[in-house]
Each structure stands twice: as C-alpha cells, then as structure tokens.
Kinemage of the C-alpha trace (Angstrom):
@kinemage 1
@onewidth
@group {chain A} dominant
@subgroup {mainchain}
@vectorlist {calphas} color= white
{ca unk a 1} P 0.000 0.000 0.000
{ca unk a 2} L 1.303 3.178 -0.921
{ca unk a 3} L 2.445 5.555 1.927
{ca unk a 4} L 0.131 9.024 1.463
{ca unk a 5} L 2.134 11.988 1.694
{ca unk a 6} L 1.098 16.002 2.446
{ca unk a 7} L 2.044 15.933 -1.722
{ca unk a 8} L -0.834 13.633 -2.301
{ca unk a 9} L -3.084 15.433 0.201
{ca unk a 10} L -2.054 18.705 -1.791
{ca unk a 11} L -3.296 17.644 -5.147
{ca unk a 12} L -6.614 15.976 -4.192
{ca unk a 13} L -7.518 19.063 -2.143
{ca unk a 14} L -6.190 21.660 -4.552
{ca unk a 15} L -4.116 23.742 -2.991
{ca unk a 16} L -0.362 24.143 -2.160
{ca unk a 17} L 1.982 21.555 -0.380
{ca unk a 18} L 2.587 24.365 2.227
{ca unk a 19} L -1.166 25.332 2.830
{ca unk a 20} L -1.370 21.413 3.857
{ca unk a 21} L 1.776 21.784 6.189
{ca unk a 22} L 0.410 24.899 7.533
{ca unk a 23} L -3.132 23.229 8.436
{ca unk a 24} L -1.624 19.859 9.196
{ca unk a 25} L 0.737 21.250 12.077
{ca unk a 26} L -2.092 23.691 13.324
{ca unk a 27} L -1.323 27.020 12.297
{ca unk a 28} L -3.756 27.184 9.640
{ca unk a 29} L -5.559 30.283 10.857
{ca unk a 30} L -2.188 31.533 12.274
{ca unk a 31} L -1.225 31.763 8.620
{ca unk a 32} L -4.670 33.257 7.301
{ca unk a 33} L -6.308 30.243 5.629
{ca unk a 34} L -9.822 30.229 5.533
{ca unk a 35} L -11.954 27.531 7.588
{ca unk a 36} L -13.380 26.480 4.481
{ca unk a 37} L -9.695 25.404 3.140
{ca unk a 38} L -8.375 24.199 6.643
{ca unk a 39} L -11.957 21.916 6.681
{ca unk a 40} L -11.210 20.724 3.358
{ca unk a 41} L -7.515 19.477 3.924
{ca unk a 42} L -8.350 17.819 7.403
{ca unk a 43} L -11.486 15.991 5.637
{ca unk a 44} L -9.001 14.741 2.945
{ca unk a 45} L -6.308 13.785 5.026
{ca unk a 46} L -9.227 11.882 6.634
{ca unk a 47} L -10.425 10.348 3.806
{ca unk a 48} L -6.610 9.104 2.606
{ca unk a 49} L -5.942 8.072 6.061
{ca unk a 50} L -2.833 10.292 6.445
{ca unk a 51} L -0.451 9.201 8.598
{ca unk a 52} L 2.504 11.750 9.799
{ca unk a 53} L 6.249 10.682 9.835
{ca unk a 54} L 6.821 11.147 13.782
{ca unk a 55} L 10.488 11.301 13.250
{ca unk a 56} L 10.510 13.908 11.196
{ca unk a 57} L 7.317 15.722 13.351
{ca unk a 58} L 10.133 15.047 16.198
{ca unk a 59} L 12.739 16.726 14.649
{ca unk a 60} L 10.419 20.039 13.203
{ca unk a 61} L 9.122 20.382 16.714
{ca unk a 62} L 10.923 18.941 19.348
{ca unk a 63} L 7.868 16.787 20.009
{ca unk a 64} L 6.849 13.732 19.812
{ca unk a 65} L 2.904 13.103 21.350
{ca unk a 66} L 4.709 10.615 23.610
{ca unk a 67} L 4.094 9.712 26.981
{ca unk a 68} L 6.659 8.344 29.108
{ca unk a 69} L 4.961 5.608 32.069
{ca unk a 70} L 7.420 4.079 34.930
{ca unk a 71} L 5.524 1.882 36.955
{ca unk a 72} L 6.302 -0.938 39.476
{ca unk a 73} L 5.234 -3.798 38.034
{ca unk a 74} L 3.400 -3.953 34.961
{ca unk a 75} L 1.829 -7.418 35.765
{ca unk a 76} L 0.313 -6.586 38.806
{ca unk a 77} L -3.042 -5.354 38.487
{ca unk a 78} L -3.072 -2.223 40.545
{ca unk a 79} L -0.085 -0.840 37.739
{ca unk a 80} L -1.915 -2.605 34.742
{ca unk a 81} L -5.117 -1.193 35.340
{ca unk a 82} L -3.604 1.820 36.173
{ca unk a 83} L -1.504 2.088 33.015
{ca unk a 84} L -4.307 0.825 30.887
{ca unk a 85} L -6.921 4.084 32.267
{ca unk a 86} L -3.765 6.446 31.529
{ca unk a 87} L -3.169 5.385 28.106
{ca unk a 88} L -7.027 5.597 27.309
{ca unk a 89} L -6.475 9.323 28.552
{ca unk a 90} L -3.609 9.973 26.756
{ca unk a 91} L -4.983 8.735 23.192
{ca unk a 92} L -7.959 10.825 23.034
{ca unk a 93} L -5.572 13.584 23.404
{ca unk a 94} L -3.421 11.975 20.254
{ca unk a 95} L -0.136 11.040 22.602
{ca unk a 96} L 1.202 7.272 22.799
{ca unk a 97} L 2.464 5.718 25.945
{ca unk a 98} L 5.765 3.622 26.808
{ca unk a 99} L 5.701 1.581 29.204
{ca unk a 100} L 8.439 0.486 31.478
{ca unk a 101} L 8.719 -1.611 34.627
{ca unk a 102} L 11.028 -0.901 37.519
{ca unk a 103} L 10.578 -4.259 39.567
{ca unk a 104} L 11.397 -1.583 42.458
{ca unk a 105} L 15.252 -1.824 41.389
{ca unk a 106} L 16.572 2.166 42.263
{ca unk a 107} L 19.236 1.128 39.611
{ca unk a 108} L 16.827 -0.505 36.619
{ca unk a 109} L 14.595 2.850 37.612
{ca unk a 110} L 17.482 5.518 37.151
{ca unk a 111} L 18.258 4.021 33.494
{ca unk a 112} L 15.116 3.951 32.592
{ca unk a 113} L 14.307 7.858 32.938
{ca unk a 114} L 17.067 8.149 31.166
{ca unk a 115} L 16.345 6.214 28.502
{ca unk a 116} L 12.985 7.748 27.891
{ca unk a 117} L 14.877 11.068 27.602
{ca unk a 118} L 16.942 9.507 24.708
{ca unk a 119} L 13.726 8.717 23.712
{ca unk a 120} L 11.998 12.256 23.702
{ca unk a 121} L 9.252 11.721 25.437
{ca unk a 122} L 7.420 14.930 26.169
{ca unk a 123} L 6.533 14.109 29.789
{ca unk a 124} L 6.757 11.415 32.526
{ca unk a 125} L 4.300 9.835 34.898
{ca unk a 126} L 6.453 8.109 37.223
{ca unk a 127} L 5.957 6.089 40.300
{ca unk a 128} L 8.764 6.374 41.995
{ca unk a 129} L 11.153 3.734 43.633
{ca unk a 130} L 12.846 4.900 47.102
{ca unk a 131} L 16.272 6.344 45.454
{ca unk a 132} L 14.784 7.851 42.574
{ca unk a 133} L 14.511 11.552 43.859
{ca unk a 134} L 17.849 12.390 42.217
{ca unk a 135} L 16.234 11.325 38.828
{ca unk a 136} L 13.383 13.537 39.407
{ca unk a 137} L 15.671 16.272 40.323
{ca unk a 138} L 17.026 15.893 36.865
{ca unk a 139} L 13.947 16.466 35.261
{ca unk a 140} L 12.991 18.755 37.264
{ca unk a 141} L 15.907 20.842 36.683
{ca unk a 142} L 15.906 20.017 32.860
{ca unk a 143} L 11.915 21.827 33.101
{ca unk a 144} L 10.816 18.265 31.357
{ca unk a 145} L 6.695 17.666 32.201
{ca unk a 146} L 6.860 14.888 35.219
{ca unk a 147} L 4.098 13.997 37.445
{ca unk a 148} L 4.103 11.071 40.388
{ca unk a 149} L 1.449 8.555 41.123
{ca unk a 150} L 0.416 6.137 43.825
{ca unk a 151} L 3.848 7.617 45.781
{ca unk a 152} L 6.432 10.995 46.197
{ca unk a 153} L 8.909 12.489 47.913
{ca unk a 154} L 7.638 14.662 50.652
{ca unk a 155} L 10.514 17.261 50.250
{ca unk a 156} L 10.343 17.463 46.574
{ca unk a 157} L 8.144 20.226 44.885
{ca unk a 158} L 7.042 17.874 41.982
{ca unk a 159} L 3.096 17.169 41.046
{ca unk a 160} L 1.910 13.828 42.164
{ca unk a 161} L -1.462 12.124 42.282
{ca unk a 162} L -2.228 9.589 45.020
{ca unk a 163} L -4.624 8.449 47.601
{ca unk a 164} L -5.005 9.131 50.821
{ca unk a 165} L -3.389 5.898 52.563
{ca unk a 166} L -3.434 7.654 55.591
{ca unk a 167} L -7.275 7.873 56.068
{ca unk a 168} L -7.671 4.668 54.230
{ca unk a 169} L -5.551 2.745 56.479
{ca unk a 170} L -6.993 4.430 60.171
{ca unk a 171} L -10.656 3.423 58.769
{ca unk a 172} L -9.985 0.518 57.300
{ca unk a 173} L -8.553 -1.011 60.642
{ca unk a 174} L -11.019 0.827 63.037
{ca unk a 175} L -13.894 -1.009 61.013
{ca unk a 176} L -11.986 -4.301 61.869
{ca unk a 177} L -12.525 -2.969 65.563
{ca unk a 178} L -15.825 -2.037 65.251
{ca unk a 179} L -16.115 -5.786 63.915
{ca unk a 180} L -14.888 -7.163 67.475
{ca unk a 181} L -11.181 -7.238 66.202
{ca unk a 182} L -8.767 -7.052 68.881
{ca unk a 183} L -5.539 -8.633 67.916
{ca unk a 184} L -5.018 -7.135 64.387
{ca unk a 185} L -1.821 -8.098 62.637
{ca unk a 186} L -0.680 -5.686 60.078
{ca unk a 187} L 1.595 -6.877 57.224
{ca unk a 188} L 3.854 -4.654 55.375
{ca unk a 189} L 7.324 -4.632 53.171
{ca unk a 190} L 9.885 -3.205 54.277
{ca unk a 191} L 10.134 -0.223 51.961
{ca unk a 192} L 10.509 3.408 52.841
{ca unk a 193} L 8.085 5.002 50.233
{ca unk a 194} L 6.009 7.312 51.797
{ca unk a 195} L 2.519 5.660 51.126
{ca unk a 196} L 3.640 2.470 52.375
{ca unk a 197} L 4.916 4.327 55.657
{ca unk a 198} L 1.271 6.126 55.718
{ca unk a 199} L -0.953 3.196 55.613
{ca unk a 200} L 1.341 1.875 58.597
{ca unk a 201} L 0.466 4.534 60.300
{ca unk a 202} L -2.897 4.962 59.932
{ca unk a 203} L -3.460 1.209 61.156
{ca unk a 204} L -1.083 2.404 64.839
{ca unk a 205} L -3.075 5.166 65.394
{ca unk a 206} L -6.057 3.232 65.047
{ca unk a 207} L -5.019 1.042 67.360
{ca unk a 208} L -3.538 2.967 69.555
{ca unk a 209} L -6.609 5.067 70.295
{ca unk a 210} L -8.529 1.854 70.441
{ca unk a 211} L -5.594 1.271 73.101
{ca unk a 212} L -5.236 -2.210 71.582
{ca unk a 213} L -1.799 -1.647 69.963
{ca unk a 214} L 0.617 -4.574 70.144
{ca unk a 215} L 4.307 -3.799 68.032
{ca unk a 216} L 4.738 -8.058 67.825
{ca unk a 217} L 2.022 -7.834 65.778
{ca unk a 218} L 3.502 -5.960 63.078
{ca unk a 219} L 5.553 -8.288 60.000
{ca unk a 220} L 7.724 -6.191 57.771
{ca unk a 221} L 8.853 -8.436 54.441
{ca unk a 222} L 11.635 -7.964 52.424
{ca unk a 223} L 10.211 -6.481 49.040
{ca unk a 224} L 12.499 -8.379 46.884
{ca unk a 225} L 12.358 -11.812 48.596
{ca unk a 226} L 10.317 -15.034 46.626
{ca unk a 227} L 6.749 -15.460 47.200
{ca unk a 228} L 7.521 -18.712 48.796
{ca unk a 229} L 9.716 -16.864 51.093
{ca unk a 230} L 7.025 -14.279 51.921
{ca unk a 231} L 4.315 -17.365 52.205
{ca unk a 232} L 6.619 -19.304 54.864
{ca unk a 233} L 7.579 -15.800 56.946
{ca unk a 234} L 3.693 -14.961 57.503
{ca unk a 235} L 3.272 -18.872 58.387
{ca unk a 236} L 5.836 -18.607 61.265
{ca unk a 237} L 4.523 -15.591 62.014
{ca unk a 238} L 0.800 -16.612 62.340
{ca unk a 239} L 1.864 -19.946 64.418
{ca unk a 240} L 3.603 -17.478 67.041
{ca unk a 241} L 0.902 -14.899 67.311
{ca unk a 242} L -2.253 -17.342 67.696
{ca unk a 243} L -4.105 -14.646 69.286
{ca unk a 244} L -4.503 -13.136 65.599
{ca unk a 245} L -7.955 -12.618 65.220
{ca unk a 246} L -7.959 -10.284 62.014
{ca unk a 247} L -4.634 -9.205 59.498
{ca unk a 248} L -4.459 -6.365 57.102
{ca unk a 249} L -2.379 -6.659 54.491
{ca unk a 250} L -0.887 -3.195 52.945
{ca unk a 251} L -0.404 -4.458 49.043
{ca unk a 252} L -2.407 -6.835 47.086
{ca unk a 253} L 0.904 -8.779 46.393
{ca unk a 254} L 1.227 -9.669 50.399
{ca unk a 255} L -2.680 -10.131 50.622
{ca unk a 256} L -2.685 -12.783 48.248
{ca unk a 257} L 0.768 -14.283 49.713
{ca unk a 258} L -0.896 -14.385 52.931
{ca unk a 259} L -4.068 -16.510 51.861
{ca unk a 260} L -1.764 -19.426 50.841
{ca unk a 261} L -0.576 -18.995 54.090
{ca unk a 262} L -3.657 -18.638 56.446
{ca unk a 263} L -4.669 -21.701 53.731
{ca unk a 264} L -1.249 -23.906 54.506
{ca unk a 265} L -2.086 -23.393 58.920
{ca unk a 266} L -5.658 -24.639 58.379
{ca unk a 267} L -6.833 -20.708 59.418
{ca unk a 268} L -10.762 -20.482 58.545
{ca unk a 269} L -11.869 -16.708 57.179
{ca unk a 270} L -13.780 -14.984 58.664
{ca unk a 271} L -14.359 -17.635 61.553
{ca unk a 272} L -10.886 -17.610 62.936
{ca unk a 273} L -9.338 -14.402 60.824
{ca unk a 274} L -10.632 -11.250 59.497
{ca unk a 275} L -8.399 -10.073 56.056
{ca unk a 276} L -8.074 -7.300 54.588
{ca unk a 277} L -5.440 -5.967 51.787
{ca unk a 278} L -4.827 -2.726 50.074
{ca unk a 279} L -5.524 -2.879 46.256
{ca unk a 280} L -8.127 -5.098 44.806
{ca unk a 281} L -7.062 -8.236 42.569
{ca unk a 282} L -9.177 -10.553 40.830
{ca unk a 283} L -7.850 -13.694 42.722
{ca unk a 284} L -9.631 -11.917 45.674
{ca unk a 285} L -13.207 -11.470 44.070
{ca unk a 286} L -12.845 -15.182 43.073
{ca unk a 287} L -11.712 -16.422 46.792
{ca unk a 288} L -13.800 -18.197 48.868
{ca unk a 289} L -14.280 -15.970 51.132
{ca unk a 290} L -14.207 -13.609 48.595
{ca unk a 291} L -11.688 -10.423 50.038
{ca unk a 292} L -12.269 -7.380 51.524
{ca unk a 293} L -10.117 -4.723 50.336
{ca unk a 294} L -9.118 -0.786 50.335
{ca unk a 295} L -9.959 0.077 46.662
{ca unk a 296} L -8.000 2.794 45.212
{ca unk a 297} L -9.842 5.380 43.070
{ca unk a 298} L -7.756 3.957 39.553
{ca unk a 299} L -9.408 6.114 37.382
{ca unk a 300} L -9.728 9.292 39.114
{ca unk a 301} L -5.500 8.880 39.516
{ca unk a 302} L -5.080 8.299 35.815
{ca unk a 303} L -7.187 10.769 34.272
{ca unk a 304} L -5.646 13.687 36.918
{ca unk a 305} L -2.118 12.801 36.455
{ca unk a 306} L -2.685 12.366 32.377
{ca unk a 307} L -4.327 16.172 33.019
{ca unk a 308} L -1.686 17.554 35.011
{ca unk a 309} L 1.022 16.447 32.914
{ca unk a 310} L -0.892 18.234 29.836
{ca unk a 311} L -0.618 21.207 31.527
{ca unk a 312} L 2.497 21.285 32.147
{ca unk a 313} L 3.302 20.423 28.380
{ca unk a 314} L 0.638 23.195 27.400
{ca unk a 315} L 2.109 26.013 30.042
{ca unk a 316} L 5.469 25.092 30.422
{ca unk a 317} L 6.515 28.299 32.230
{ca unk a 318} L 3.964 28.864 34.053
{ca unk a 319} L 1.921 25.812 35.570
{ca unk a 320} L 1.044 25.372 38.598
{ca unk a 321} L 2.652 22.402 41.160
{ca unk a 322} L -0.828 20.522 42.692
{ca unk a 323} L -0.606 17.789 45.219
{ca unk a 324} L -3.882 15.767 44.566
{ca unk a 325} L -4.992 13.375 47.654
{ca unk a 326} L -7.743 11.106 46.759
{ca unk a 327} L -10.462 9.176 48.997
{ca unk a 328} L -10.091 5.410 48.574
{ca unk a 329} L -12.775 3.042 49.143
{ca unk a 330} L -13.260 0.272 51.172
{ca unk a 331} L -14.890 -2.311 49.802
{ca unk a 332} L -16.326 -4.880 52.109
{ca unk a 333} L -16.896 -8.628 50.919
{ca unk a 334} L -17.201 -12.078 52.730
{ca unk a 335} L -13.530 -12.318 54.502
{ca unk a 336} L -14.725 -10.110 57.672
C-alpha cells in the first residue's frame, strides 16, 4: 500500500503543499487560511488516512505526542489497570504511551528515565522507587513535564497524584474494631516510600486510640524476597501470634501471599481471621471468602495525572505544582 504523503493530500484538495503543512501542524488560521480550506484538507487527510512521519514531526518540533509511564510492576493489576486508564487518557488527546517496569530496582529505575529522555518523550508519569529523587531532580531541573502517582517524595516540589493511605488505612482497621477485632496483625514490606509508611500509620493510630496496639504484631517483608519466602515468613509468624484474630495486608501482592498462608495453617476466614489488603485483585473477588479490600480510586489517579502532565506540556513556564490526595474506598466482601 502506498504511503500518502502532504504531496498527495495537496493535489486531491487543490491547494499548495505548504497550505497542507500549515493546516496539518495547526497554524492554519495563524497563517490566514480560511476555515473552508483548513476543513477541506483535514477531511481529505481523513479520507486518505494520512499518517505523519513522527520522526521527522520530532525533529520540526521537538515533540513527539509521547508519553513516558514508569511503573512498578506492569503485571500486577493495581499498575496494569492503572496504566491501561492512563493510556485511554492519553490517546484521546493523540499522545502514545511507553511503558516500562522498575521491579522496584533504584538502579533498573534511574536508566530507565534516562532512557525515555533519549527517547523524547514529552513528559513522565512516574511512580517512583525509594532512590529515585535524584532522577526527578534531573527532570525537574531540565523543566521536562513529570508527574508522580500512587507515591512521592515529601521534600520534593514535583506534582503527584495519590490516595489518601493515611485515612484509608486508620478506617480501614477501626472497622476491623468495630467488627470485634482485637488482635489485628498488620503486614507490610519493608520499603521506605512514603505511602507504604502512611498506611502503617494509619493502622497504629487506630489502634492505639482503640488502646489495643501490640508492636509483635507488626511483620515487615523484604520487598524483593520469593513469594515462597514471603508465604513461609507470615506462616511462622501466624503460628507465634495465635491470638490473631484479624490481618491487614498493605499491598495486594502480600494479601494474596498471605491466603496461601492462612490456607497452609488450616486458618478459617472470617471464623478464625478477618483479612483485609490494600488494592483489589481478581484472585480476591474469586476467593472463597471472597476479600475485603481498600480500593483505590484507579481512574480518578489516571485521568488527573494524564491532566496535570498536559498542563504542564501546554504552560510550560507557568503551571502550577498541585498535590492531589484522593479518597479510597473500602470495599467490604465475605472475609470479615
């Protein structure tokens, strides 16, 4: 199939080659074309199904409609569902998004920015890994369009879109109180991201006013460590602590490590344990008990950041920073 060029666009509309570069790359009325001619070339470009060399768009403008996306993990749902609502956002407003995975590696995360910069991407939407604040910096510093999700750096003056794991976390466990919960494990990584720090803290100060707080009943996991690794930790853990009568879990990724577990001890939910985990997951609709979990508002996150980001890339001097905090929701099923 032949590739259509502005040429061929030129001669089926009748005018010049220019008037079709003028109206193509938006400045038709900037150049005093009438709507009538600028409707005309956009209706045949339609009709020919023009496509526009990016490279050499990229090198005319010093754009290329591209979107750079660092998340976590691509394969976990949480990132996938939150990459697929961003690119959804980003291609009604005609930019493509690349996705990369950071596995939470500071290293793997550093060379990726960079190699989205090789790339050109207008703008990043990053979730950050615990060293990556330097990288940020970068950007920062280079005035390149960057907005966080799901996580930031509370010293850095950077836009960032995430929920409230705070509130979530102190509601979410005083619920499991209200439920006649009184030995509440909590299970966390051992990460020093701010939201992952948050929902910790929400879940002590619950139960600290409830003046049921117990620091042995707290499990911090290595992040990087096997499933099977995490699955035998929470069993040892469980077997010592048999006075667990409910356990929140603060990732999906633990929650559903911590089913095979309760599983593996012969634990019945919600008889013997209450569960909870942070971040829905499909395994935990299908679970018998189905799970209860702290549902994060998805696509308010990826619509807002997608937004913010375009503003920076539309005002790039004078934008404003915003620090969005969202509500989560929690979503209450069978396993309480």
């Amino acid at each position: 199939m032949k590739k259509i060029t502005i040429k061929d666009i030129a001669l089926e509309a009748q005018v010049s080659i220019s008037t079709v570069s003028f109206v193509l790359n938006d400045k038709g009325e900037k150049m005093g074309i009438s709507k009538a001619v600028i409707n005309r070339v956009q209706d045949v470009a339609e009709k020919l199904q023009y496509r526009p060399n990016m490279i050499a768009t990229s090198l005319r403008t010093g754009k290329t409609r591209s979107i750079g996306l660092i998340v976590e993990n691509i394969s976990n749902q949480f990132f996938s569902v939150l990459a697929r609502v961003i690119e959804e956002e980003a291609k009604k407003l005609g930019y493509r998004v690349f996705y990369c995975s950071t596995g939470n590696d500071d290293e793997r995360s550093a060379e990726l920015v960079q190699s989205l910069l090789q790339a050109n991407v207008d703008g990043f939407i990053i979730t950050p890994t615990e060293k990556l604040g330097k990288s940020i910096d970068q950007l920062l510093k280079m005035k390149k369009p960057v907005v966080l999700i799901d996580r930031y750096f509370p010293g850095q003056n950077v836009s960032h879109v995430v929920m409230d794991n705070y509130e979530g976390a102190y509601a979410t466990t005083e619920f499991l109180i209200q439920k006649g919960r009184h030995n509440i494990a909590l299970v966390n990584n051992n990460s020093a991201m701010i939201q992952m720090q948050l929902r910790e803290k929400g879940y002590v100060d619950a139960m600290k006013k409830a003046g049921i707080y117990n620091e042995e009943l707290i499990l911090h996991l290595d992040y990087h460590s096997s499933e099977e690794h995490k699955i035998e930790e929470m069993m040892r853990f469980f077997q010592k602590n048999k006075s667990i009568d409910g356990t929140f879990f603060l990732a999906n990724y633990l929650g559903l490590a911590g089913l095979q577990a309760i599983r593996k001890i012969g634990l019945k939910v919600p008889e013997e344990m209450s569960v909870i985990s942070f971040d829905d997951h499909y395994s935990f609709r299908l679970h018998s008990p189905s799970i209860s979990v702290v549902e994060q508002p998805l696509d308010a996150i990826g619509i807002k950041a997608v937004g913010l980001l375009m503003d920076q890339m539309l005002h790039e001097e004078n934008f404003v920073v915003e620090k969005v905090l969202l509500k989560g929701t929690l979503v209450v099923r069978e396993s309480v």
